[in-house]
PyMOL Python script that loads the backbone (N, CA, C, O; Angstrom):
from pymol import cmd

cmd.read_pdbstr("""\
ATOM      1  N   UNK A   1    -139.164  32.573 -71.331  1.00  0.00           N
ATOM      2  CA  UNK A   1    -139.967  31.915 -70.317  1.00  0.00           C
ATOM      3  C   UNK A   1    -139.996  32.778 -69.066  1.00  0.00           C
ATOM      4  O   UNK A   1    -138.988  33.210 -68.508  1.00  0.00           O
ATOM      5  N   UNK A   2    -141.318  32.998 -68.659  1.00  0.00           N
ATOM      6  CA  UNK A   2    -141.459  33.784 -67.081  1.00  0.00           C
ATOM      7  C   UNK A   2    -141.373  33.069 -66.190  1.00  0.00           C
ATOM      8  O   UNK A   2    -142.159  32.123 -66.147  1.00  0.00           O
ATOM      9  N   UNK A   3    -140.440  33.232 -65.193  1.00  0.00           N
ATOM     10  CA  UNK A   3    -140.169  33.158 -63.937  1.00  0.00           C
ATOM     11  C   UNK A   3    -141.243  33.669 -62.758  1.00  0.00           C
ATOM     12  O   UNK A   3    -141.745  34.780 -62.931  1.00  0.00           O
ATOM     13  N   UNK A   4    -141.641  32.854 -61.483  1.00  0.00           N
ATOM     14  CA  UNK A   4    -142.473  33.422 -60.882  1.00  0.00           C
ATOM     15  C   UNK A   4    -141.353  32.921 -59.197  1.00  0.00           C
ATOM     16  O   UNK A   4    -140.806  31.916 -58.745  1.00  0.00           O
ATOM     17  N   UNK A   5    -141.610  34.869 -58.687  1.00  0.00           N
ATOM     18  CA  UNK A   5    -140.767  34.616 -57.716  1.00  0.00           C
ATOM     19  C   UNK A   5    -140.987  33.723 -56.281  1.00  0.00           C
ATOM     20  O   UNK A   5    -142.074  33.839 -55.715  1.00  0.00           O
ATOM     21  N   UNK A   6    -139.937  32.822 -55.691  1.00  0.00           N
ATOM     22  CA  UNK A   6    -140.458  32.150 -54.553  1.00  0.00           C
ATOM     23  C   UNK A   6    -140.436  33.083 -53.686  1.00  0.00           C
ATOM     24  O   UNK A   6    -141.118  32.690 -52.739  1.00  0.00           O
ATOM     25  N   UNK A   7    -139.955  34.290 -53.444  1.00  0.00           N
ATOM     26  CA  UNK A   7    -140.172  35.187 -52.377  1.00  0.00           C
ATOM     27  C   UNK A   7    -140.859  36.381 -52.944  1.00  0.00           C
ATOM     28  O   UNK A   7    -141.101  36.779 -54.084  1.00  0.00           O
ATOM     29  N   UNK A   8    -141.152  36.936 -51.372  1.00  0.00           N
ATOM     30  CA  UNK A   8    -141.504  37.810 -51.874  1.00  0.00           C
ATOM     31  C   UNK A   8    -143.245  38.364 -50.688  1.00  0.00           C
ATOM     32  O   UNK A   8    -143.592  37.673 -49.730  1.00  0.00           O
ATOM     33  N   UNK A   9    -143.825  39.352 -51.016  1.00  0.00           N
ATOM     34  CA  UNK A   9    -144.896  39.648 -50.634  1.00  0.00           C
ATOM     35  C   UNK A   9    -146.429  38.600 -50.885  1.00  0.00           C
ATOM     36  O   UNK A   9    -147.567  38.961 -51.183  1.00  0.00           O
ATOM     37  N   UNK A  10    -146.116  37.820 -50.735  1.00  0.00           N
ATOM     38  CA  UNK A  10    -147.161  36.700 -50.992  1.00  0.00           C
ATOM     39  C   UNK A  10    -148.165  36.435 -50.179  1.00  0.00           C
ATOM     40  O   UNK A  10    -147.897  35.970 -49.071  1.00  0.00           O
ATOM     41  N   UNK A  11    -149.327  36.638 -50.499  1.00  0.00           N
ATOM     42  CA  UNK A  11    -150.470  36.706 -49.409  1.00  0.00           C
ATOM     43  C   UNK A  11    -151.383  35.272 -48.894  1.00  0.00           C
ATOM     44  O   UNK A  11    -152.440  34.755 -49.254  1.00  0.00           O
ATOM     45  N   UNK A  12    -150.322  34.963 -47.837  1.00  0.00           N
ATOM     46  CA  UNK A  12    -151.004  33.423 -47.619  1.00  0.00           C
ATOM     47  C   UNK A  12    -152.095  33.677 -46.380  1.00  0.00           C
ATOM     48  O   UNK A  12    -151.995  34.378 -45.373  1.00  0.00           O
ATOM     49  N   UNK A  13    -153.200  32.809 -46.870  1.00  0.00           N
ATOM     50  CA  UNK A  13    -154.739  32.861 -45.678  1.00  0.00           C
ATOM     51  C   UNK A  13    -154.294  31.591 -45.403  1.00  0.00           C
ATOM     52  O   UNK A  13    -153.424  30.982 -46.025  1.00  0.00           O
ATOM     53  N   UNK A  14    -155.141  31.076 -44.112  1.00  0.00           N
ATOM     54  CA  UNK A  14    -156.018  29.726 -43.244  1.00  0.00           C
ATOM     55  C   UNK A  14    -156.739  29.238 -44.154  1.00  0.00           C
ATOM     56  O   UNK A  14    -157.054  29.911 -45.136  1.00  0.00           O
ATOM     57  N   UNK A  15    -157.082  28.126 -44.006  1.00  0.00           N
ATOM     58  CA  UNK A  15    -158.389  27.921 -44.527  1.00  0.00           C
ATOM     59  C   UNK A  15    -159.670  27.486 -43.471  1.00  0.00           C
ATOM     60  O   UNK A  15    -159.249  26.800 -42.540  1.00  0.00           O
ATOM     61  N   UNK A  16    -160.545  27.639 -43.443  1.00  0.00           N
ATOM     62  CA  UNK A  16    -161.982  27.570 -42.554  1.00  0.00           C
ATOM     63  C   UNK A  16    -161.251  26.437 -41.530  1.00  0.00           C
ATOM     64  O   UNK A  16    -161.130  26.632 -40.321  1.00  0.00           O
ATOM     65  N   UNK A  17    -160.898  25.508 -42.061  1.00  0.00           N
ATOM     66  CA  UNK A  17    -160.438  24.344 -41.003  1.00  0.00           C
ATOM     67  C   UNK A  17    -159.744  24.702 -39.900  1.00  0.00           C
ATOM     68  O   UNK A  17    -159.893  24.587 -38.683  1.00  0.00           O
ATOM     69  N   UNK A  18    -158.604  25.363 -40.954  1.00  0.00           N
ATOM     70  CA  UNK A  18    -157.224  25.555 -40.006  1.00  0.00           C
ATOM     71  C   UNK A  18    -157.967  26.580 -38.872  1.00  0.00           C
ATOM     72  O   UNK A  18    -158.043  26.319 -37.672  1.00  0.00           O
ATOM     73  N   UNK A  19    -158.462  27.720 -39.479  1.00  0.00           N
ATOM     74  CA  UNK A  19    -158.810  28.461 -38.260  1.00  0.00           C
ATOM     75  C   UNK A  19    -159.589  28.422 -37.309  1.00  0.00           C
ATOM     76  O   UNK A  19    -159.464  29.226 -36.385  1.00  0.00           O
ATOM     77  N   UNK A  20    -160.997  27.072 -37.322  1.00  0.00           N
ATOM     78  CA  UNK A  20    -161.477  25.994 -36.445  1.00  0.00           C
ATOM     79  C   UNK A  20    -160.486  25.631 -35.833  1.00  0.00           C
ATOM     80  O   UNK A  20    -160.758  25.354 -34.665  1.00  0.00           O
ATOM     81  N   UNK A  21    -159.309  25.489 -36.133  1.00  0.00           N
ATOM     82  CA  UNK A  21    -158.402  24.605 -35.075  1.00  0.00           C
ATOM     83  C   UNK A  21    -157.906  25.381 -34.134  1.00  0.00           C
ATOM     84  O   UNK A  21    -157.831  25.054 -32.950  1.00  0.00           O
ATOM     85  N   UNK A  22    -157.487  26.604 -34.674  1.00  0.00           N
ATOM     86  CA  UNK A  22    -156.645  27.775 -34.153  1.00  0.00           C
ATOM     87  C   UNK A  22    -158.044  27.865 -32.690  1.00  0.00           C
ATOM     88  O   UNK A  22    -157.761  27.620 -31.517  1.00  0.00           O
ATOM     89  N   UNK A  23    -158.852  28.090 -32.958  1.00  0.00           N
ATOM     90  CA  UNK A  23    -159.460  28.372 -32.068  1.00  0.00           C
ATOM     91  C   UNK A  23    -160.004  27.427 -30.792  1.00  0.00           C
ATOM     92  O   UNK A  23    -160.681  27.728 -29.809  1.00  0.00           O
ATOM     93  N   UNK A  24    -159.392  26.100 -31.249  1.00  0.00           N
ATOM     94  CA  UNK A  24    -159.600  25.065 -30.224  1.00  0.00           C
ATOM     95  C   UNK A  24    -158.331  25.196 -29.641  1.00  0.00           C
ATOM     96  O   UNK A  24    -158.218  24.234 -28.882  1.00  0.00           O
ATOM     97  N   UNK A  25    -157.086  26.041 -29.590  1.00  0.00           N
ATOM     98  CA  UNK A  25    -156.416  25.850 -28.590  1.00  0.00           C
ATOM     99  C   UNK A  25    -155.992  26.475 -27.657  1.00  0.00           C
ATOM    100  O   UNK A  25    -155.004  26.409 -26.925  1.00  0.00           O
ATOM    101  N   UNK A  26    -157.284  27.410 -27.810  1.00  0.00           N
ATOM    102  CA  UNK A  26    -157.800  27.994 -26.441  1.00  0.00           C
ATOM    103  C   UNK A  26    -158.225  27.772 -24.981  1.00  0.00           C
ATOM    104  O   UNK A  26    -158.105  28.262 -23.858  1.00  0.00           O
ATOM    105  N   UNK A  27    -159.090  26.208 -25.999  1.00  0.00           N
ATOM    106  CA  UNK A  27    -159.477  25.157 -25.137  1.00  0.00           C
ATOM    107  C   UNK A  27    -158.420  24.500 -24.328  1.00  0.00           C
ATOM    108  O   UNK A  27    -158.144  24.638 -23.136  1.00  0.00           O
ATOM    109  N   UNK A  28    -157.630  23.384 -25.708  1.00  0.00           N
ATOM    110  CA  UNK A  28    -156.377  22.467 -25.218  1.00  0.00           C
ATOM    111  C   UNK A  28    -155.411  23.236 -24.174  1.00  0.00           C
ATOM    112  O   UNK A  28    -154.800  22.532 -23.369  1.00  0.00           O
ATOM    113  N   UNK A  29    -155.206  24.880 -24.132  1.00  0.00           N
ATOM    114  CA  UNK A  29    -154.241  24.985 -23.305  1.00  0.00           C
ATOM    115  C   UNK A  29    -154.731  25.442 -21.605  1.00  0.00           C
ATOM    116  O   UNK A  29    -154.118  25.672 -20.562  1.00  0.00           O
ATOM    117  N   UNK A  30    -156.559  25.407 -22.142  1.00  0.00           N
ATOM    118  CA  UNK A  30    -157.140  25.716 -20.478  1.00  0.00           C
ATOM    119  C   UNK A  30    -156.661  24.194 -19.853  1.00  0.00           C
ATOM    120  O   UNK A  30    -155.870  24.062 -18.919  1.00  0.00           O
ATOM    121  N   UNK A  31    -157.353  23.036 -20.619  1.00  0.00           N
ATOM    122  CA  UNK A  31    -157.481  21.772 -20.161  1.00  0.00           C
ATOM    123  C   UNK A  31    -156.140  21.219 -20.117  1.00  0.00           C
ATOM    124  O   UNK A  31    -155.938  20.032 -19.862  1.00  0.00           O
ATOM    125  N   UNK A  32    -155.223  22.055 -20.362  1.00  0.00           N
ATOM    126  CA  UNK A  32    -153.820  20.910 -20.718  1.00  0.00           C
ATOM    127  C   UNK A  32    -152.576  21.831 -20.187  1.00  0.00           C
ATOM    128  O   UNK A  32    -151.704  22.325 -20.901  1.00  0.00           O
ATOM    129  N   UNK A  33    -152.679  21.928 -18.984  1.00  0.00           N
ATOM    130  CA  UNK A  33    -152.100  23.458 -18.443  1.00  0.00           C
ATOM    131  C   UNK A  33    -150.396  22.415 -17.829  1.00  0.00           C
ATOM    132  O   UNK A  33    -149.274  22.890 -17.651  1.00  0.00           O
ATOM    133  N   UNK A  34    -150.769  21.216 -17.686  1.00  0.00           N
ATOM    134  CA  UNK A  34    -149.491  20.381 -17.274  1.00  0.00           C
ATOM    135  C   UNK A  34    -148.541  20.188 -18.892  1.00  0.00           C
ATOM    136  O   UNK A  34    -147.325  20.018 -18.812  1.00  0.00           O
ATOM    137  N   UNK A  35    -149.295  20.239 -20.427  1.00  0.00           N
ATOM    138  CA  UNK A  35    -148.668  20.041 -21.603  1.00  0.00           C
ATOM    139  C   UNK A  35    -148.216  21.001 -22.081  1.00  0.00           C
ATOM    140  O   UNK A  35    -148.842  22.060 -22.057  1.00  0.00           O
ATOM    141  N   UNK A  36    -146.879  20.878 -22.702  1.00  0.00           N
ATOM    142  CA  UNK A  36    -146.369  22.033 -23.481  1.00  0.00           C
ATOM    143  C   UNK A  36    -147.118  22.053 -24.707  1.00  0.00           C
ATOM    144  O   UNK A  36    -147.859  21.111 -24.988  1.00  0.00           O
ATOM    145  N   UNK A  37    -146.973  23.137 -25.525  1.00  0.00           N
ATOM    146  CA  UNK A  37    -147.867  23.043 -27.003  1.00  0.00           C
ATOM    147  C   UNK A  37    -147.267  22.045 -27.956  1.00  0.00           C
ATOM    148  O   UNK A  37    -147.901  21.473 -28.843  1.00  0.00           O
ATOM    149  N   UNK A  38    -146.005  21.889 -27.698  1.00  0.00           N
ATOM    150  CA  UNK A  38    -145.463  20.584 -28.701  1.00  0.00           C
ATOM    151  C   UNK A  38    -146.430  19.344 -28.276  1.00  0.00           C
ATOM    152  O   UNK A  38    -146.799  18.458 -29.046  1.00  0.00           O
ATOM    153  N   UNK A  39    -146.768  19.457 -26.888  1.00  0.00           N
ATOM    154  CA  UNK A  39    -147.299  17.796 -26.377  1.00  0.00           C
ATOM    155  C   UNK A  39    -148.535  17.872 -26.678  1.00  0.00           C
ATOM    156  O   UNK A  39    -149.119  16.923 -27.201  1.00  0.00           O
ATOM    157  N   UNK A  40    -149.315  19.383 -26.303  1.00  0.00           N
ATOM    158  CA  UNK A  40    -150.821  19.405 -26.928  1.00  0.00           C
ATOM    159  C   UNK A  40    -150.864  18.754 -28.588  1.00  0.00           C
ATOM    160  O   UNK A  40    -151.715  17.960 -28.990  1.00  0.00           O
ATOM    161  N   UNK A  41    -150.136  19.111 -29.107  1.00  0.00           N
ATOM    162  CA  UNK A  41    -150.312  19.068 -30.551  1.00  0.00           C
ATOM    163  C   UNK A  41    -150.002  17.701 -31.055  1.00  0.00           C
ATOM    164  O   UNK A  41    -150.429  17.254 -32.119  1.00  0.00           O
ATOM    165  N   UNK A  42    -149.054  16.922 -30.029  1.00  0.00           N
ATOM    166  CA  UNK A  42    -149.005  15.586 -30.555  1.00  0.00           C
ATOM    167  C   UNK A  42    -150.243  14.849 -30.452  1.00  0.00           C
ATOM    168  O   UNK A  42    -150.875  14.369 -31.393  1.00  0.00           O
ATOM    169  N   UNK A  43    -150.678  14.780 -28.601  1.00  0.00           N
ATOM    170  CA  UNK A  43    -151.408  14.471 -28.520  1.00  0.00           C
ATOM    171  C   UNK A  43    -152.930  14.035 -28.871  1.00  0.00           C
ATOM    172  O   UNK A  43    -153.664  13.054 -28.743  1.00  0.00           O
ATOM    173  N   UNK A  44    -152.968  15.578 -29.478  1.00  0.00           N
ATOM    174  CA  UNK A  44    -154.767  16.138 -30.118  1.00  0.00           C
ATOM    175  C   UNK A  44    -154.531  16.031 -31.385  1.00  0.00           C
ATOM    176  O   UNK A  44    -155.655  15.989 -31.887  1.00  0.00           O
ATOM    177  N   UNK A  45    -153.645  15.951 -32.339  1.00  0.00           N
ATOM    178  CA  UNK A  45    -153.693  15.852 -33.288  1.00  0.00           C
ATOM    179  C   UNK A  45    -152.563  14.965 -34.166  1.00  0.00           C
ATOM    180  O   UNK A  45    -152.915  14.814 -35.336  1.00  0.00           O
ATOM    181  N   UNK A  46    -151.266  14.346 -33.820  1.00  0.00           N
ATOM    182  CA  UNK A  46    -150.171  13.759 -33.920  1.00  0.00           C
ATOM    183  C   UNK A  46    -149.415  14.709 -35.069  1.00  0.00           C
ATOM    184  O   UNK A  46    -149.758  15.833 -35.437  1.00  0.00           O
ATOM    185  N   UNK A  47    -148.317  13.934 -35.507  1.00  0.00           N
ATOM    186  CA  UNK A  47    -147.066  14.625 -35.866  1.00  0.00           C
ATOM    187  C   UNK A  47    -147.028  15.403 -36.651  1.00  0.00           C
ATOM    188  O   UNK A  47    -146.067  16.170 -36.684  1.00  0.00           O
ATOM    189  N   UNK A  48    -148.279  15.515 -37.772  1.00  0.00           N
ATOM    190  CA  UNK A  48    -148.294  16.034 -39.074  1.00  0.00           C
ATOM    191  C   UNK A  48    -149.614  17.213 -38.938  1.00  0.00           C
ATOM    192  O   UNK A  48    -150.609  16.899 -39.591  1.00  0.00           O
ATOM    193  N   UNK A  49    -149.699  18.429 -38.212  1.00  0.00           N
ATOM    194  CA  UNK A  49    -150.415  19.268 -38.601  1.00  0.00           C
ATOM    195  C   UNK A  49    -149.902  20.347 -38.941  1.00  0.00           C
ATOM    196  O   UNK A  49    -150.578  21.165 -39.565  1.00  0.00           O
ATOM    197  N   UNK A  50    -148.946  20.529 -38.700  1.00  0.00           N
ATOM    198  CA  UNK A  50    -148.092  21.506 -38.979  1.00  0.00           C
ATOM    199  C   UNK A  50    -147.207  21.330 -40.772  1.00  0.00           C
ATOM    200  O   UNK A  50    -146.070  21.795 -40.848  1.00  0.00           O
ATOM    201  N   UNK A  51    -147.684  20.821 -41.755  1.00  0.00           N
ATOM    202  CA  UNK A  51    -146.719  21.206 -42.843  1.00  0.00           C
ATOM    203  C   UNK A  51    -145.207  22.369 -43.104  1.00  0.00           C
ATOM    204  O   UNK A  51    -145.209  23.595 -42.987  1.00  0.00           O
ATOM    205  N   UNK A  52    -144.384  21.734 -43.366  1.00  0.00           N
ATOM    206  CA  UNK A  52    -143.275  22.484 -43.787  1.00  0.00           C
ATOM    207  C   UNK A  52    -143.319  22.947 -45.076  1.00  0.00           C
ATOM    208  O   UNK A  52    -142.760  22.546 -46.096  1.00  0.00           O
ATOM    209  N   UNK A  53    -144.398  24.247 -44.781  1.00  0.00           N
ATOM    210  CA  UNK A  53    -144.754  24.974 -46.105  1.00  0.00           C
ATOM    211  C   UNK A  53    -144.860  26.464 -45.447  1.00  0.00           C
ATOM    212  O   UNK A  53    -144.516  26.651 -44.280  1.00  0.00           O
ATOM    213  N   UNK A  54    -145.355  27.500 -46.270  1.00  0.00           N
ATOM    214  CA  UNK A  54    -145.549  29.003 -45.441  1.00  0.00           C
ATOM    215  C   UNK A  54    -146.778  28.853 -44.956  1.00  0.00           C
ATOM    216  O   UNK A  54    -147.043  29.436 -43.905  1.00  0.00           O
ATOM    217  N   UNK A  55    -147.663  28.146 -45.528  1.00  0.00           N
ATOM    218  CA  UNK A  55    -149.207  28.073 -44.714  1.00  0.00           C
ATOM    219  C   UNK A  55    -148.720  27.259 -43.657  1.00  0.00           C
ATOM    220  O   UNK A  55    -148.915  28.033 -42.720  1.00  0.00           O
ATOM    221  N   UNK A  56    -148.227  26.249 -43.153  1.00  0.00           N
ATOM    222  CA  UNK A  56    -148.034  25.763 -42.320  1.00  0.00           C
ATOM    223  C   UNK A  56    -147.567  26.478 -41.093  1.00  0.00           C
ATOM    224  O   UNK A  56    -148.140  26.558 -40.007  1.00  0.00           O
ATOM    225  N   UNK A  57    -146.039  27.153 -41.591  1.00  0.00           N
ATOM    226  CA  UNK A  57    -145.817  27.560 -40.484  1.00  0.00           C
ATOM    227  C   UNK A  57    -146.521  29.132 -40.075  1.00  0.00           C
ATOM    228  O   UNK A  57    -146.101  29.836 -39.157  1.00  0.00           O
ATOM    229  N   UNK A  58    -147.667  29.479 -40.973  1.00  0.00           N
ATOM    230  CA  UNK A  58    -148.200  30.866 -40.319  1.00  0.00           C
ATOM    231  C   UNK A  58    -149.375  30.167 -39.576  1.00  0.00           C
ATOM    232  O   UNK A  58    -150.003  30.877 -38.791  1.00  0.00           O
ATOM    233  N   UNK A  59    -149.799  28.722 -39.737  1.00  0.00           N
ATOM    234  CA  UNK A  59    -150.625  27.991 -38.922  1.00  0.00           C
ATOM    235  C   UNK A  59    -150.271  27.594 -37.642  1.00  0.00           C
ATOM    236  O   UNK A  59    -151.087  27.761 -36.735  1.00  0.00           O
ATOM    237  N   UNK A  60    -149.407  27.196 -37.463  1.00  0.00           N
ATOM    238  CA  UNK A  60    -148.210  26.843 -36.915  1.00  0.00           C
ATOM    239  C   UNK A  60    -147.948  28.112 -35.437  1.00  0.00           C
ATOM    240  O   UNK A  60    -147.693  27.937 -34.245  1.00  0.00           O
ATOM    241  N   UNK A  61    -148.133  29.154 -36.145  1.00  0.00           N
ATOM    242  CA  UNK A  61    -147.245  30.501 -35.505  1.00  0.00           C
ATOM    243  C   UNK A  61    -149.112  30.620 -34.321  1.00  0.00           C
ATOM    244  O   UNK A  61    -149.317  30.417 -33.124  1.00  0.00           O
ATOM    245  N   UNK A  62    -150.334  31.160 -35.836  1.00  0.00           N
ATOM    246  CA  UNK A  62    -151.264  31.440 -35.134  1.00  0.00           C
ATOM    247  C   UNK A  62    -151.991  29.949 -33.927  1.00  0.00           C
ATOM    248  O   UNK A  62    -153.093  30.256 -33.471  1.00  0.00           O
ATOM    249  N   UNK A  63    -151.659  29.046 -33.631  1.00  0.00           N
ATOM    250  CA  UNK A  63    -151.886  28.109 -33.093  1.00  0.00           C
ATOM    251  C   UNK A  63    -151.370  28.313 -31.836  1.00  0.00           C
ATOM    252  O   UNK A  63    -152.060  28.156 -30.829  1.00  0.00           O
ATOM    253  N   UNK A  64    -149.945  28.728 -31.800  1.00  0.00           N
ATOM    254  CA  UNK A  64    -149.023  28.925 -30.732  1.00  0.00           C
ATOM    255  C   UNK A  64    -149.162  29.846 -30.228  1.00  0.00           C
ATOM    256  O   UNK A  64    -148.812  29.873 -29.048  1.00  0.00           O
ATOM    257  N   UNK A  65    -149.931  31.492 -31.039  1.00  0.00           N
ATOM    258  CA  UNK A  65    -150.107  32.548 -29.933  1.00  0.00           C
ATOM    259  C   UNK A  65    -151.058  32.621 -29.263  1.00  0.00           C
ATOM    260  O   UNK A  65    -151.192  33.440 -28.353  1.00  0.00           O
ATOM    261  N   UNK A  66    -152.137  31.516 -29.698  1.00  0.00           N
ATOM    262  CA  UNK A  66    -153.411  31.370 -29.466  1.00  0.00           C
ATOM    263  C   UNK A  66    -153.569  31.078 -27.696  1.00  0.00           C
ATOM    264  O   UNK A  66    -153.960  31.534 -26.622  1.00  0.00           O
ATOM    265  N   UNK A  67    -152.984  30.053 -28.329  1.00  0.00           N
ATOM    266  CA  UNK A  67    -152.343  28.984 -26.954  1.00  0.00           C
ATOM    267  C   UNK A  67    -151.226  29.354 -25.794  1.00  0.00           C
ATOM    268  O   UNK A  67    -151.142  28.717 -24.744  1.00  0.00           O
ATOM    269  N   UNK A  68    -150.475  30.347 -26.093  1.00  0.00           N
ATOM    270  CA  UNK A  68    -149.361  30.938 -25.482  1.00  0.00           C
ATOM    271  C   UNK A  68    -150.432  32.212 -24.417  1.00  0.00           C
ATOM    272  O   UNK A  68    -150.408  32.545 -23.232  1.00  0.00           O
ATOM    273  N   UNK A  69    -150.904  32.432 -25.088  1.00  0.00           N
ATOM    274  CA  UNK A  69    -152.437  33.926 -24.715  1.00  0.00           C
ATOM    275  C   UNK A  69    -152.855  33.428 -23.643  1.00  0.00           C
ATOM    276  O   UNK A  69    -152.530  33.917 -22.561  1.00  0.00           O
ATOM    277  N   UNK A  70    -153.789  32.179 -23.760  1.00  0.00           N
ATOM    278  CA  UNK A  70    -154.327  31.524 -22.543  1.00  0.00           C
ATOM    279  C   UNK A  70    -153.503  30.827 -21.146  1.00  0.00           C
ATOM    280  O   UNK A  70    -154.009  30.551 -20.058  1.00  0.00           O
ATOM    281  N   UNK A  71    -152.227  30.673 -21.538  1.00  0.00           N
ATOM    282  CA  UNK A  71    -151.040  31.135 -20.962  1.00  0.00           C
ATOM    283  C   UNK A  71    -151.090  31.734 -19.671  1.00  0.00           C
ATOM    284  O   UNK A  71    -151.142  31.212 -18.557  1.00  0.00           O
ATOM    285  N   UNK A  72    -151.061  33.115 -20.081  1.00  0.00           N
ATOM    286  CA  UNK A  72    -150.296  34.359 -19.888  1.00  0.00           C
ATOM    287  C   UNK A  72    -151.494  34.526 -18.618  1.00  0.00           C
ATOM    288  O   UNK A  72    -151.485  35.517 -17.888  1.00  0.00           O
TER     289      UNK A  72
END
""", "prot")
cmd.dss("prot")
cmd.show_as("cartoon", "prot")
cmd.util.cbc("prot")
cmd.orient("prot")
């Protein structure tokens, strides 16, 4: 029986949605300059957009630099 490895070089994408979102929090962090990104994210979207999966947290990651950018 073949084994398929959980690690490893695995090429995870967005999907059209996720990266619609990524790009609205460009917006949320002009308009929401008093919220941290934990509070944007409850707020605009509640507890569950983030999955505890690898797509999640590379969603997760690109959401936060998005938002961290407009920041800066």
């Amino acid at each position: 029986m073949e084994t398929i490895p959980t690690n490893g070089d695995v090429n995870i994408e967005l999907t059209e949605a996720q990266i619609e979102i990524v790009g609205m929090f460009n917006d949320f962090s002009y308009e929401n300059q008093d919220l941290t990104f934990e509070e944007v994210v409850l707020k605009e979207f509640g507890p569950d957009l983030f999955p505890p999966t690898p797509q999640g947290r590379l969603f997760e990651k690109e959401c936060r630099e998005v938002f961290d950018r407009e920041r800066e």
